[in-house]
N, C-alpha and C positions, 0 to 999 in steps of 0.2 A: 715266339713260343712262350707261354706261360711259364711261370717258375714258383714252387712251393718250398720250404725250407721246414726241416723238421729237426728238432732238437731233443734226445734222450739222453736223461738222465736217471740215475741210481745213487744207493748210499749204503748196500750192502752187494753180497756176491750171490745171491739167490731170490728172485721176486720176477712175478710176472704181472707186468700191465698189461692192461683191456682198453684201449682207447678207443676214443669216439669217434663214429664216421669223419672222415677227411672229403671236404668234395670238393674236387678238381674240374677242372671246366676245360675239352678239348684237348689235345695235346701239350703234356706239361712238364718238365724236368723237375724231379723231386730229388733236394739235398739233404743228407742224413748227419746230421753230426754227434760224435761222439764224447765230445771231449769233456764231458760233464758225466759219465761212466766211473763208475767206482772203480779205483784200482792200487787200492793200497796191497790188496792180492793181484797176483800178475792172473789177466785174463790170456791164457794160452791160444783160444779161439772163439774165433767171430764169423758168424753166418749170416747173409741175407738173402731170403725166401722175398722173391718181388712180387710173388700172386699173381704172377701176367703170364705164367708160362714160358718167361724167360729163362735161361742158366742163371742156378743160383750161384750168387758171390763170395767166397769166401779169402779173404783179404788173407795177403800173406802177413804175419807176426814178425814182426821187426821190434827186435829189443834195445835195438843205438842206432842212433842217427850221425853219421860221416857229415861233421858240420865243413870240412874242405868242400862235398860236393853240392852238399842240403844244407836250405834253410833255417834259422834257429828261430825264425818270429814266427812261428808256431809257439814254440816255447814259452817265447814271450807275452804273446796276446791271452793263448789259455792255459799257459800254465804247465809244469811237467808230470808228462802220463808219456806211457808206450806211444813211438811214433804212428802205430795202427788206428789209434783212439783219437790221434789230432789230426787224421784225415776227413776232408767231407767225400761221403758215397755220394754219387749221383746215378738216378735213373733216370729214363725216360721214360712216362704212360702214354699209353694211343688209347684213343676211344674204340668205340665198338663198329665196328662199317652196319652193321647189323641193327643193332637197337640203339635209345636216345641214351640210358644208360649203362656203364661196366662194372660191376659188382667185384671184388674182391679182397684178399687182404694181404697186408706185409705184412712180413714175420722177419723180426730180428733174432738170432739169439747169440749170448755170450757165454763161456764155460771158461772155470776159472780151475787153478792148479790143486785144488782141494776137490772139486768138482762138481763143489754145486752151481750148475745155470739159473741166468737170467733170460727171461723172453720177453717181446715185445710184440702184441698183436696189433696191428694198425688196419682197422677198415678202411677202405676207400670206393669213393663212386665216380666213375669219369662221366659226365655228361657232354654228351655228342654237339658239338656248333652246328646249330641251325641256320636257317636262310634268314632269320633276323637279326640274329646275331651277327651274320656276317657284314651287314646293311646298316646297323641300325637307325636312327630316324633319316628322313627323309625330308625335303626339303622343296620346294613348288614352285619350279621355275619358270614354269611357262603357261599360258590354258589358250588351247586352239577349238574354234565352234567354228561349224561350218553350217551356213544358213541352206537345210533341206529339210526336209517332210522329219527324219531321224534327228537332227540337232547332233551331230555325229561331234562328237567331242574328244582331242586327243591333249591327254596330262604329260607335260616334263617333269619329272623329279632327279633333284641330285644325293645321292647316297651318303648319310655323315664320314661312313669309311671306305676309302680308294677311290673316291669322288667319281662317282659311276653314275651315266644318268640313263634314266627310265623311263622307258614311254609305255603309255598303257590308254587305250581306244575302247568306246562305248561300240565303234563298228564292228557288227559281227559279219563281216565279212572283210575283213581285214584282218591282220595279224594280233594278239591281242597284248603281246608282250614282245619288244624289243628291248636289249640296252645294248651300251656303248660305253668305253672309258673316256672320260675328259681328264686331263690332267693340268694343271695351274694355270685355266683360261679365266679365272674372275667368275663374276656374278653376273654380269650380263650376257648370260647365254643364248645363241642362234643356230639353230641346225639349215643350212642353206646347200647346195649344191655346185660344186667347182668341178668343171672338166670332165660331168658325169661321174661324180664321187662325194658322196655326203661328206658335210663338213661342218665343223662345229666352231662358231665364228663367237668371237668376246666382242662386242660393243663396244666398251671401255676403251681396250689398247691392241683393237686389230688381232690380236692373236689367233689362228688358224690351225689346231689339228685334223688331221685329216683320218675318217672314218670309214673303212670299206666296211659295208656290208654286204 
């Protein structure tokens, strides 16, 4: 799963940022951190709107930290603020089953004991993993012709990602896409047949999986 990491900060108890599209690419966990929040005023609450139609978050306010049962290297790494402010949020985005992209926005806000708030608008775009994405290049392992009238030609490809190979035929009366996973059989690929079961045989070092179709 993808991972994004977002960092807000402030230097008073009343301002609202406009930030610029965010684009995410397929399902991604987004972490919020706070710990750079103004808080020389105690911020009493903290809100997040995820834009996705999820339940909004609203972190409980914790004003001491029981260092018997918690950590103190928070403390130490960013420094001391309200234990609420030196946690990181996380969400999760899912793309859209529907379209290639997801349009929406987060929204932070904070209200401090005087009462003026801080917000934070975050657009984001998730764009859908496509079928190249999931593949992408390709690699040519093999070229099969067969001498008829059609020159009938059938290509191996293996997949940079999950090492997947692919055949694909100029016969239009054949199928015109198949694939298969191979998994750590080398470079010198062979699809042969054992036992009445296609098989995908390494040259190299003999290695044999075995491929029902």
């Amino acid at each position: 799963m993808n991972t994004y990491n977002i960092s807000l900060s402030t230097t008073s108890t009343s301002s609202t940022s406009n930030y610029d599209t965010i684009d995410l690419f397929d399902q991604t966990e987004v972490s919020i951190d706070l710990s750079n929040i103004f808080s020389e005023v105690f911020p009493y609450y903290v809100v997040f709107d995820w834009g996705d139609g999820s339940e909004v978050l609203e972190p409980e306010i914790k004003t001491f930290i029981n260092y018997r049962t918690e950590s103190i290297l928070n403390e130490i790494t960013k420094g001391v603020s309200p234990p609420f402010l030196n946690t990181t949020y996380k969400h999760i985005y899912y793309p859209s089953p529907n379209s290639l992209v997801k349009s929406l926005t987060l929204k932070v806000g904070i209200q401090y004991t005087t009462g003026e708030v801080t917000q934070f608008n975050i657009p984001i775009d998730i764009r859908t993993e496509g079928y190249y994405e999931n593949i992408r290049d390709v690699k040519l392992e093999g070229v099969k012709i067969i001498n008829n009238v059609n020159l009938d030609t059938t290509l191996q490809l293996r997949t940079e990602i999950d090492n997947f190979i692919i055949e694909t035929t100029n016969n239009t009366n054949a199928d015109s896409f198949t694939s298969f996973v191979v998994n750590d059989v080398g470079e010198n690929l062979q699809k042969v047949e054992r036992n009445n079961k296609n098989v995908v045989v390494d040259n190299k070092d003999g290695t044999e999986v075995i491929i029902v179709e």
